[in-house]
KOLVEXPA-938956 format. One record per residue (C-alpha): residue in three letters; x, y, z. Coordinates in steps of 0.5 Angstrom, whole numbers, plus 500, padded with zeros to 3 digits. Example, Ala and Ser with C-alpha at 12.3 -4.5 7.8 and 13.67 -1.06 7.14 Angstrom:
% residues 2
(pt ALA (525 491 516)) (pt SER (527 498 514)) 
//
This chain:
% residues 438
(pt UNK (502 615 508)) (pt UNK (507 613 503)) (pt UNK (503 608 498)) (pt UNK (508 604 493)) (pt UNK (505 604 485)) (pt UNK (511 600 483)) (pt UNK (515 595 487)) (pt UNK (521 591 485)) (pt UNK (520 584 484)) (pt UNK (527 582 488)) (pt UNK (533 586 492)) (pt UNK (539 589 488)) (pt UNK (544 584 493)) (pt UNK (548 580 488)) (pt UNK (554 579 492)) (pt UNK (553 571 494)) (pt UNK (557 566 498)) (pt UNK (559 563 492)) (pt UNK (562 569 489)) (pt UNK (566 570 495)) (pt UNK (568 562 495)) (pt UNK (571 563 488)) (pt UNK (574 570 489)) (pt UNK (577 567 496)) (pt UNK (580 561 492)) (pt UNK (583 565 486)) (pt UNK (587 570 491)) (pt UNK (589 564 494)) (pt UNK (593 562 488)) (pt UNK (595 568 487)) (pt UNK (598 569 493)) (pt UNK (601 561 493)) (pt UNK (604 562 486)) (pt UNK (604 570 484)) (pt UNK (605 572 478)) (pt UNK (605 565 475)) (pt UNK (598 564 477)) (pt UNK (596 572 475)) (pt UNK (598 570 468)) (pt UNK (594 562 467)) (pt UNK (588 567 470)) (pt UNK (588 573 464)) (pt UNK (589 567 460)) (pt UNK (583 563 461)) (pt UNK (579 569 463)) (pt UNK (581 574 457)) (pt UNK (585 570 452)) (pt UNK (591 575 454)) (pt UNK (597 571 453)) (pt UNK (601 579 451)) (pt UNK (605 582 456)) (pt UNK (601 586 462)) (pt UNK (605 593 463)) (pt UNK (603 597 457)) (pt UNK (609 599 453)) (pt UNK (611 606 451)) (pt UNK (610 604 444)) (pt UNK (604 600 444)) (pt UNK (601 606 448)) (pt UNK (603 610 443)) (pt UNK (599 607 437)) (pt UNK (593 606 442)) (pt UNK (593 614 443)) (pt UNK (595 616 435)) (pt UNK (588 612 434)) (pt UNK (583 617 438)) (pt UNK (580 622 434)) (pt UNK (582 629 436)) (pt UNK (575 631 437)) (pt UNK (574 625 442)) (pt UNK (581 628 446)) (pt UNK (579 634 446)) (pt UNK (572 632 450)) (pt UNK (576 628 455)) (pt UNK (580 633 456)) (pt UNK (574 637 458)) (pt UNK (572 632 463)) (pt UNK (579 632 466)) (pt UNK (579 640 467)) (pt UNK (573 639 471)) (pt UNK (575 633 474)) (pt UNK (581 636 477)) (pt UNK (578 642 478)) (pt UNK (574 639 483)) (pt UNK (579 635 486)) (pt UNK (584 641 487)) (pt UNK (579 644 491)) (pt UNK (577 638 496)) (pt UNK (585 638 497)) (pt UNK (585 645 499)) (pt UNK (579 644 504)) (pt UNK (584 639 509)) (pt UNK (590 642 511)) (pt UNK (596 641 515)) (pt UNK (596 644 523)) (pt UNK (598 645 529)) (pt UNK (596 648 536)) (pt UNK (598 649 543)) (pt UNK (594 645 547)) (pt UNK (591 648 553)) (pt UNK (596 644 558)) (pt UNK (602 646 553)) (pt UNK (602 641 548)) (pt UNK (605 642 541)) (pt UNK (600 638 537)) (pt UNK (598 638 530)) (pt UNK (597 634 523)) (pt UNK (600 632 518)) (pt UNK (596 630 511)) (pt UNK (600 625 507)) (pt UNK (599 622 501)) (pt UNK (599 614 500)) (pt UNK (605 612 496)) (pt UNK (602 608 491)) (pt UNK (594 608 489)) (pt UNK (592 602 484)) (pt UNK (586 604 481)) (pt UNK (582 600 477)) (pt UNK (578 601 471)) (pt UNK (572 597 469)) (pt UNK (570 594 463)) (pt UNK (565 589 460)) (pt UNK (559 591 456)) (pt UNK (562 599 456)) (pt UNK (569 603 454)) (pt UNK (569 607 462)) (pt UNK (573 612 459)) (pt UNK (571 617 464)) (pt UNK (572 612 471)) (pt UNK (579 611 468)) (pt UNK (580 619 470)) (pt UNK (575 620 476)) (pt UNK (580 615 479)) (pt UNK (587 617 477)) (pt UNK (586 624 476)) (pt UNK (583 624 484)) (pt UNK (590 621 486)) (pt UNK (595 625 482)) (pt UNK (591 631 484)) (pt UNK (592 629 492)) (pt UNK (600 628 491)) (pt UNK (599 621 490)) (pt UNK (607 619 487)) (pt UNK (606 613 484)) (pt UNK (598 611 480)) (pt UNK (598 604 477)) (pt UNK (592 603 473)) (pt UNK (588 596 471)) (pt UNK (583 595 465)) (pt UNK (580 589 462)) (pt UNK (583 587 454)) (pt UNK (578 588 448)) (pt UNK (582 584 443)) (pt UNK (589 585 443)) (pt UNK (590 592 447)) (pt UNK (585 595 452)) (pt UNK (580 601 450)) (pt UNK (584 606 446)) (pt UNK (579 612 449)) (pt UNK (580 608 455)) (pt UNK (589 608 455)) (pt UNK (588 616 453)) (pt UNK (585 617 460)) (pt UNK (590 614 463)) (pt UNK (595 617 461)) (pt UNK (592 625 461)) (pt UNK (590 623 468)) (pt UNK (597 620 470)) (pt UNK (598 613 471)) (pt UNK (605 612 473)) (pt UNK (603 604 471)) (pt UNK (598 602 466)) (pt UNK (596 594 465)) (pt UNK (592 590 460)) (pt UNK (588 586 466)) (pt UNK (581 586 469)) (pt UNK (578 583 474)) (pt UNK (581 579 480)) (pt UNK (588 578 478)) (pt UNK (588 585 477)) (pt UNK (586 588 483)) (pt UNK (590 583 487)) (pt UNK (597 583 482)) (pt UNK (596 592 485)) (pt UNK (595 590 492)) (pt UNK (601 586 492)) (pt UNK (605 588 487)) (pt UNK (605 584 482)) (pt UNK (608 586 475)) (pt UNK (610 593 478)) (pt UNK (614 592 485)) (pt UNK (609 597 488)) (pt UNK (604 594 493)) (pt UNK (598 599 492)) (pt UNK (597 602 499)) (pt UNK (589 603 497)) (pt UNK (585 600 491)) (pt UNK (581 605 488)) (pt UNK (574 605 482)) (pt UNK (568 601 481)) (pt UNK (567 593 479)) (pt UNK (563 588 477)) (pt UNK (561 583 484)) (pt UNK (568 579 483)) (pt UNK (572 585 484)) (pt UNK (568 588 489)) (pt UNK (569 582 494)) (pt UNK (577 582 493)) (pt UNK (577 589 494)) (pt UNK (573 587 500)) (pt UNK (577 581 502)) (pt UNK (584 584 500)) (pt UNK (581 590 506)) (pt UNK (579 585 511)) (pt UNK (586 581 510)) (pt UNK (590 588 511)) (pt UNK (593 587 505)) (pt UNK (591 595 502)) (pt UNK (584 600 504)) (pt UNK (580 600 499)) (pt UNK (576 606 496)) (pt UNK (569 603 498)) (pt UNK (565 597 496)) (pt UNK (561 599 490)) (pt UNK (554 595 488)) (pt UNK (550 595 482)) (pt UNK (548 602 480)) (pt UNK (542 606 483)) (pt UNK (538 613 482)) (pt UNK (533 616 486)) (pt UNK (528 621 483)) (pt UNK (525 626 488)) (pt UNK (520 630 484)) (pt UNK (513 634 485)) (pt UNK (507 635 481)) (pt UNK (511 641 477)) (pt UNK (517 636 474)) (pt UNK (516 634 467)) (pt UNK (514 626 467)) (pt UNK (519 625 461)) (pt UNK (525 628 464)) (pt UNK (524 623 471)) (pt UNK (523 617 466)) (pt UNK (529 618 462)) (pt UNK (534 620 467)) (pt UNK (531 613 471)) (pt UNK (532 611 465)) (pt UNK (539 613 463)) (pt UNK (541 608 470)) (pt UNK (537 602 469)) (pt UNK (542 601 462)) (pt UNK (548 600 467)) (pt UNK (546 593 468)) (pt UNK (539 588 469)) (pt UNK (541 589 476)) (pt UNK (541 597 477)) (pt UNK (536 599 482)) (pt UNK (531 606 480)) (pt UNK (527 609 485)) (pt UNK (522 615 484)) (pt UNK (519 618 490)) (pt UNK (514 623 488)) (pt UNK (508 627 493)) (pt UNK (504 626 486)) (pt UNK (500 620 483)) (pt UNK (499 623 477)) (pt UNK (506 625 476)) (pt UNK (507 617 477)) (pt UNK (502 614 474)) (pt UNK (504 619 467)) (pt UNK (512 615 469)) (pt UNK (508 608 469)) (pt UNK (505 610 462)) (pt UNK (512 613 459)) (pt UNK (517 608 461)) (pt UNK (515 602 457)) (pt UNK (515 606 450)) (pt UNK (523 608 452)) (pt UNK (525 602 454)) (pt UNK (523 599 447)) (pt UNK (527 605 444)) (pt UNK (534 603 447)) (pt UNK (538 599 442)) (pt UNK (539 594 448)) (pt UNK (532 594 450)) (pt UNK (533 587 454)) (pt UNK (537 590 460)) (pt UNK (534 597 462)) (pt UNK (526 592 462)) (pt UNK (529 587 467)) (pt UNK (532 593 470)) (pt UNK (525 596 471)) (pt UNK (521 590 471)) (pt UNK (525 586 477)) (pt UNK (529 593 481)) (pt UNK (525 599 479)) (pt UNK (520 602 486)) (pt UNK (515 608 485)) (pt UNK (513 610 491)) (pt UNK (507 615 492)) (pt UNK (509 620 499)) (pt UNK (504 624 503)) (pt UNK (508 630 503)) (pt UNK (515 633 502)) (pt UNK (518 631 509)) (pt UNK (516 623 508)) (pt UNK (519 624 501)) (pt UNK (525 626 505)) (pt UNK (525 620 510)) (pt UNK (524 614 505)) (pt UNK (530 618 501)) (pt UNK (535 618 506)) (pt UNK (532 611 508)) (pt UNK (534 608 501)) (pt UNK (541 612 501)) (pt UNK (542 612 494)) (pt UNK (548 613 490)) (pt UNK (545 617 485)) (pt UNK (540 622 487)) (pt UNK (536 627 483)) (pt UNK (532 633 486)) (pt UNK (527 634 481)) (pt UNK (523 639 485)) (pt UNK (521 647 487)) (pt UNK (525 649 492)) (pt UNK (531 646 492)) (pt UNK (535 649 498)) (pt UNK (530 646 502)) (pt UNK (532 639 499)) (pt UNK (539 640 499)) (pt UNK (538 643 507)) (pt UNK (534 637 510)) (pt UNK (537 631 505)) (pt UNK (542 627 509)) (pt UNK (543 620 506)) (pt UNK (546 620 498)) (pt UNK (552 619 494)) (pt UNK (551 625 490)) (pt UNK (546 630 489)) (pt UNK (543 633 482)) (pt UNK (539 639 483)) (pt UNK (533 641 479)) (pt UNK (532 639 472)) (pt UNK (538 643 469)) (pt UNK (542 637 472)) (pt UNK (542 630 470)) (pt UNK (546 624 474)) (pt UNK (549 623 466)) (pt UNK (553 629 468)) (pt UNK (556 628 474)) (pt UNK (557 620 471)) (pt UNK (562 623 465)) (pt UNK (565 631 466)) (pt UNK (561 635 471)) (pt UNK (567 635 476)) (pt UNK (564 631 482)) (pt UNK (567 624 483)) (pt UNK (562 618 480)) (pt UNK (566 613 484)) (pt UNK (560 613 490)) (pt UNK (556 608 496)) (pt UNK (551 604 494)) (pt UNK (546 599 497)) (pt UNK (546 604 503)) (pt UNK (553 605 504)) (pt UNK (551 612 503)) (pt UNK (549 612 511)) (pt UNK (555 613 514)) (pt UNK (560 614 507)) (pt UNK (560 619 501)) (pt UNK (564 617 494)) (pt UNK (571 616 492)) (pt UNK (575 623 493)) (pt UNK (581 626 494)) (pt UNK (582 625 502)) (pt UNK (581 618 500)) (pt UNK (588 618 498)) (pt UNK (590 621 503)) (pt UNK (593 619 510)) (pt UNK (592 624 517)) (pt UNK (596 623 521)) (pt UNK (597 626 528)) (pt UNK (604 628 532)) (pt UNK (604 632 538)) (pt UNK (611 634 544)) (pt UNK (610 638 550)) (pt UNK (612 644 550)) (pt UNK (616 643 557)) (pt UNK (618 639 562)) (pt UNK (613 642 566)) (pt UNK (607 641 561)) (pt UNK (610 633 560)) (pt UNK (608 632 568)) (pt UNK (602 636 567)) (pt UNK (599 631 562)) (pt UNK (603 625 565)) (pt UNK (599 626 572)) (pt UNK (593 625 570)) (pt UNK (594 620 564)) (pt UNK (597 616 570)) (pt UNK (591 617 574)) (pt UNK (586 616 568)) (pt UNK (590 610 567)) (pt UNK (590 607 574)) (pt UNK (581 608 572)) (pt UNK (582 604 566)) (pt UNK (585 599 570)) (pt UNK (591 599 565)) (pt UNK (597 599 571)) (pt UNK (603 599 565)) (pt UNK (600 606 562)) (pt UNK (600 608 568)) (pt UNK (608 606 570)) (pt UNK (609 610 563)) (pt UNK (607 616 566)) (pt UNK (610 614 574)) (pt UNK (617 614 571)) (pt UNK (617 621 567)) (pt UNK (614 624 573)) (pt UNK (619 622 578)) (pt UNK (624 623 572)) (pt UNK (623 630 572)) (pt UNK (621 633 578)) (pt UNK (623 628 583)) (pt UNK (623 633 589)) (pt UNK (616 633 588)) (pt UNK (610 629 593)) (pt UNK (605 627 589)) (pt UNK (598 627 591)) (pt UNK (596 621 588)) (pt UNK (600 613 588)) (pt UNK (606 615 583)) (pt UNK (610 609 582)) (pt UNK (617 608 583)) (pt UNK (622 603 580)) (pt UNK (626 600 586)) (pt UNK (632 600 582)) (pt UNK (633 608 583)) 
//
């Protein structure tokens, strides 16, 4: 029987009804005045009054300021990145077969067009956002990758800028938040309609990616809340490595939730006891407590396989197996964005350079999507030809009949028409429409 030691004060929910109003409002004006009104938003929300597209010289300059050992860690993060990306690519392929009634049927796996992908900014520099997202789109063949992140001051993240342009944005624009992502769904600044918006963001990002979805306007990667970690550990984990790794989320915002289900109340209360004294190590202490104090749940577990339940319950997007066994973990486990197995691994490589996508589901997406990956960008795309006349009213007499099941008379007639096309001698043995005219 589960028994919570620690139980969050309040939800992860911050998506409001008052969000989406100003979010609706703001993609109305863009819509109306279009980059006019793109250009009043940057200048009221960021004080930008530059142009937005990145020029070549000034890319330049942000580049030559990044130090070479920087470049050179980045570029690390990107080899793994995109060699994680090439091999998801290579999973899923173009086909065809020949059906058993003689129907030439395939797939073909299409690239988007254009992928807008944006980077957040804010409180950090997501320099390695910037690569999960454009680095996965190029890698699926992706032709045209137009990248968005907030300005600090006059110019974006140098760190930032690099990443982009070693991951191979086409297009690189000095603007955040809303006008961002709605001027790379419509085109705005570039001519190129972005067929999905890609990467992670802050609430009001969040909903115009879920608005400009829900309108049609462009796919989107998913709906990305605040970030989360789940810790599965027994009586063997070190309780300083379950606490700092809990710890390492709770600094993305005072609203990450972090979890830790354990079968060993020892081992929860020696977390309960650490927890507070790294809190008040951190230089920005104020944030990862309100996170612990308001989000946090320790939950005390009866045996591995309720471990298990309150997990995929939960669905985190970041789950971290702090256990012995871990094969029997990763065989009954269901529900996660991303899984990190044994003490070795810790969610921070996966959020920086280990080469799996940190772009993932929280509040509980994780139970029907994983993360951002390269079939993202990718389109499947099915055709199919009979191989013969015979094999075309093969199909056409029992599509026509199953239509006639559904009630769907103008199906039906499609499928009627070919059968007396072709083989007009023939006396079918069901109701074959005949068109009067011939």
């Amino acid at each position: 029987m589960m028994k919570y030691l620690k139980k969050a004060n309040t939800s992860a929910e911050e998506f409001s009804s008052g969000a989406r109003k100003a979010v609706e409002e703001v993609l109305a004006d863009i819509r109306a005045n279009g980059e006019d009104a793109v250009r009043e938003l940057a200048k009221k929300f960021d004080k930008w009054e530059q142009d937005f597209v990145l020029s070549p010289e000034k890319k330049a300059r942000l580049i030559a300021s990044v130090p070479e050992t920087v470049k050179k860690d980045i570029q690390f993060a990107y080899e793994q990145i995109t060699c994680f990306a090439k091999a998801q690519r290579e999973s899923i392929k173009d086909f065809e077969i020949m059906t058993p009634a003689g129907v030439r049927a395939g797939q073909k796996v299409i690239p988007m067009d254009v992928a807008g992908c944006y980077v957040p900014g804010g409180r950090f520099a997501h320099t390695c956002s910037a690569l999960m997202s454009i680095a996965t789109a190029k890698v699926a063949g992706v032709p045209f990758v137009v990248a968005a992140t907030p300005p600090r001051g006059d110019s974006i993240d140098p760190s930032v800028c690099y990443a982009m342009d070693l991951a191979g944005a086409d297009v690189i624009l000095e603007m955040g938040g809303i006008q961002s992502v709605a001027a790379m769904a419509y085109g705005l600044f570039t001519g190129k309609k972005a067929n999905i918006i890609a990467g992670p963001g802050n609430a009001f990002v969040a909903e115009a990616k879920a608005l400009l979805a829900g309108e049609g306007v462009c796919g989107i990667d998913l709906f990305a809340g605040p970030s989360e970690i789940a810790i599965l550990a027994d009586a063997q984990a070190d309780p300083m490595t379950v606490a700092i790794d809990l710890l390492s989320q709770g600094e993305h915002g005072v609203n990450s939730p972090v979890w830790l289900f354990t079968d060993s109340e020892a081992l929860a209360e020696r977390v309960l006891e650490i927890m507070p004294k790294l809190i008040a190590d951190m230089p920005d202490p104020a944030t990862p407590q309100k996170s612990w104090d308001d989000y946090a749940e320790i939950i005390v577990c009866g045996s591995r396989e309720e471990m298990v339940e309150i997990s995929d319950r939960y669905a985190p997007e970041h789950l971290e197996v702090l256990c012995e066994d871990t094969g029997w973990w990763l065989n009954h486990l269901t529900s996660y964005g991303s899984l990190f197995m044994g003490e070795f691994s810790t969610v921070t490589h996966g959020d920086k350079c280990a080469g799996p996508n940190h772009i993932l589901p929280t509040k509980k997406a994780a139970h029907f999507s994983g993360g951002l990956n390269v079939h993202k960008y990718l389109k499947i795309c099915t055709y199919q030809q009979p191989a013969s006349m015979e094999a075309s009213c093969l199909i056409s007499g029992y599509a026509s009949r199953l239509s006639r099941v559904e009630g769907m008379e103008g199906h039906a007639r499609a499928c009627d028409w070919r059968l007396t096309k072709y083989q007009p001698e023939k006396d079918w043995d069901f109701k074959v429409y005949r068109h009067p005219a011939y």
